[in-house]
C-alpha positions, 0 to 999 in steps of 0.5 A: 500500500502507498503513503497515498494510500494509507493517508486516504484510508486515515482521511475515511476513518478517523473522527471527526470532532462531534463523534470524537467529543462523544467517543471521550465521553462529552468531557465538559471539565478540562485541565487546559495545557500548561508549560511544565505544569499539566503532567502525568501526576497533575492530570491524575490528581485533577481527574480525581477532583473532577476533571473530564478531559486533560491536556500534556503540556505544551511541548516543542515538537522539533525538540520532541521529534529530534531530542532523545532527552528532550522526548523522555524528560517530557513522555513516558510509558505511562503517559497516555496510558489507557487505564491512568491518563485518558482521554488525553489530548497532547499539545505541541509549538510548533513553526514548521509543518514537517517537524510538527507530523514527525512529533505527533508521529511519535504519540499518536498511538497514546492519546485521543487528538493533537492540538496545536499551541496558537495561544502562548503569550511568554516571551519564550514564545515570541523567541520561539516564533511560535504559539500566539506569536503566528497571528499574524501568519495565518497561511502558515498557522493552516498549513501546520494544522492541515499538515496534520489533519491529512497524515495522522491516524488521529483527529488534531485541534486547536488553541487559540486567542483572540483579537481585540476585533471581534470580527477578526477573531471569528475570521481566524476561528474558522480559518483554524476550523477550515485548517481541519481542527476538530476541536476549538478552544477559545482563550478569551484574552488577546496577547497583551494580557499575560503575567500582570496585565492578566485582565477579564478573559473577553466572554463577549468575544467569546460568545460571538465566536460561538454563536456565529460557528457551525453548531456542530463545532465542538467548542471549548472555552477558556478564562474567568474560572475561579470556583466550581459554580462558574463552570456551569455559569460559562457553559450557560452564558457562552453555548460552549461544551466545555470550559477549560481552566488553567491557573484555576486549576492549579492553585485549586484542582477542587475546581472541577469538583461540581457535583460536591458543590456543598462539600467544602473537602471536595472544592477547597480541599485541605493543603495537607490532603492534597500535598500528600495526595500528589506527593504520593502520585509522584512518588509511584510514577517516578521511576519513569515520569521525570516530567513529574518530578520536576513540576512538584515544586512549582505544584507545591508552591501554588497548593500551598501559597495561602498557607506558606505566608502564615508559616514562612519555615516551611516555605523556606524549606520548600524553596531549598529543594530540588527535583534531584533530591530523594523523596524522603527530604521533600517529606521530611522537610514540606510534606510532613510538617504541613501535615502536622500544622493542619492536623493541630489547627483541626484540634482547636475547639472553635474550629467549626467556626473558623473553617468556614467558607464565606460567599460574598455579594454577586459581582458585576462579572457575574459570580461571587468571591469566596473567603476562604481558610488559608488551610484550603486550596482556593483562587489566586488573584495575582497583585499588581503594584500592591492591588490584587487582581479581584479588585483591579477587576471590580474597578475595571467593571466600574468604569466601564458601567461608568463609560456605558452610563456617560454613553447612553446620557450623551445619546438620550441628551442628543435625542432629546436635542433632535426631538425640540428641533423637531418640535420647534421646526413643527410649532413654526410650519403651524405658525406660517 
């Protein structure tokens, strides 16, 4: 049989996007894919906390496809296993349409689709000359994507972000879409909000990419995800069938947690359960997973960020550590002594009072703030010159209520102008 033969054959018979998201079970609750951050250990820790669908991190497919130990450092045996990781999508950066194939080559035959980076705003991306650095380059961003879609034996999809004009994002989605993209995932942030200008993902943009798509396109969304109650919140609002969480997720893998939302063990789970719990995932899989080993101290650090400001030994400690050290150090010196300090706060009489969760009034985006223990796991608001991004968000929302309200009295003040015209204009016809 010839290469146009097989390729043929691979064109029949794989799933398209609406048969594939059902093949996966409708998976409505999805790790998004993270540098260094969503691996093996962290995608089965979040499917046990209620995540439906997981993402690789984004990998570089010419190091992928040309690195020996590049490739074992970021894949293993157990990646993509049937019984432990899946369904599993896996994401490659990439600039070049042949080194692209040669990398998702090599995984195919582990995971349910390949899916295209357009979406990664770092400097290391711009380098790079890849992720959402290609928005300018559409001819290219449709040959990568269609590169795959006529040779691999499995679907391929897409991650994008948006324009500032939504017309032009709706262009470049079916653009990705026409490329052959099954499936596509809308991060509701243009390329300038990244680390402190991290701003409102754009919901509207959003919605209007969707509302004016095939209805059969498989869509996920992406951004505003800050408790279980805004995953259903933004299916509703944005038609979407999946909502995909990135930092959410990472500082609080409870997130996906939606049919315990009355228990606060499910959604905000202790730090010490969690640290344990992951820990332990590690510990199994490392014998072949380094990609694990060396995300534990960044997923250490983002579990536990609440909890480290009130006992600044530990974080000592943890900043001391290392993904060459043994496991019995990282136990010794973070995992255990966390452990400790829960367990002696959960001794306290009064503590059915003080391990409360707090629901504030709803906000002008559309959910509500939650106080929340600092032995829990819970949102991150990253501050930017000494103000948090929840109050950088409400203050955004005022003005823009503010800009809407100067508007519409400018244009009643202007319709009312042109009725006494029209009134003056009238009353002088009937003088004459």
């Amino acid at each position: 049989m010839s290469n146009a033969d097989v390729n043929t054959t691979t064109k029949v018979f794989k799933m398209k996007g609406r048969e594939l998201f059902n093949h996966i079970n409708k998976p409505t609750k999805i790790v998004a894919p993270m540098v260094d951050q969503s691996e093996l250990a962290w995608r089965i820790l979040s499917r046990r906390y209620g995540a439906t669908l997981a993402y690789t991190p984004m990998f570089h497919a010419k190091l992928f496809a040309t690195s020996e130990k590049y490739g074992k450092d970021m894949w293993s045996e157990y990646d993509g296993d049937k019984d432990i990781d899946r369904p599993l999508v896996v994401q490659f950066c990439a600039n070049d349409p042949d080194y692209l194939l040669q990398a998702a080559k090599l995984v195919q035959d582990k995971c349910d689709a390949v899916d295209l980076n357009l979406g990664c705003p770092q400097g290391i991306a711009k380098k790079g000359h890849y992720g959402s650095f290609l928005m300018e380059e559409w001819d290219l961003i449709h040959s990568l994507i269609k590169k795959l879609h006529d040779n691999l034996n499995i679907p391929v999809t897409a991650k994008i972000r948006i324009y500032e004009d939504k017309e032009k994002s709706l262009e470049y989605a079916k653009m990705v879409l026409d490329a052959g993209a099954q499936f596509l995932t809308v991060h509701g942030r243009i390329r300038d909000q990244k680390g402190q200008k991290t701003g409102l993902a754009n919901w509207d943009t959003i919605k209007y990419i969707r509302d004016n798509l095939p209805k059969e396109t498989v869509f996920f969304a992406n951004g505003n995800i800050l408790y279980p109650e805004d995953i259903a919140r933004g299916m509703n609002e944005l038609h979407c069938d999946a909502i995909m969480s990135a930092e959410g997720n990472l500082y609080n893998p409870g997130i996906f947690n939606t049919d315990f939302i009355n228990d606060k063990d499910k959604i905000f789970p202790r730090v010490d359960k969690i640290i344990r719990e992951y820990f332990e995932i590690v510990k199994k899989y490392s014998d072949k997973s380094n990609a694990s080993k060396i995300a534990m101290k960044s997923h250490f650090f983002k579990i536990l960020r609440p909890f480290l400001g009130n006992h600044t030994d530990i974080r000592s400690k943890l900043a001391s550590l290392n993904a060459k050290m043994p496991f019995d150090r990282w136990e010794n010196d973070v995992v255990k002594p966390v452990e400790d300090i829960v367990e002696e706060i959960f001794k306290q009489e009064d503590i059915k009072e003080k391990d409360v969760i707090i629901v504030g009034e709803k906000q002008m985006w559309g959910g509500s703030y939650r106080t929340v223990p600092y032995w829990r796991c819970q949102p991150y608001f990253r501050p930017v010159n000494g103000v948090t991004g929840d109050k950088r968000v409400i203050e955004s929302l005022k003005q823009n209520v503010e800009v809407e309200r100067v508007k519409r009295e400018n244009e009643i003040e202007s319709l009312k102008r042109k009725s006494d015209e029209l009134v003056k204009n009238e009353t002088k016809q009937v003088k004459v």
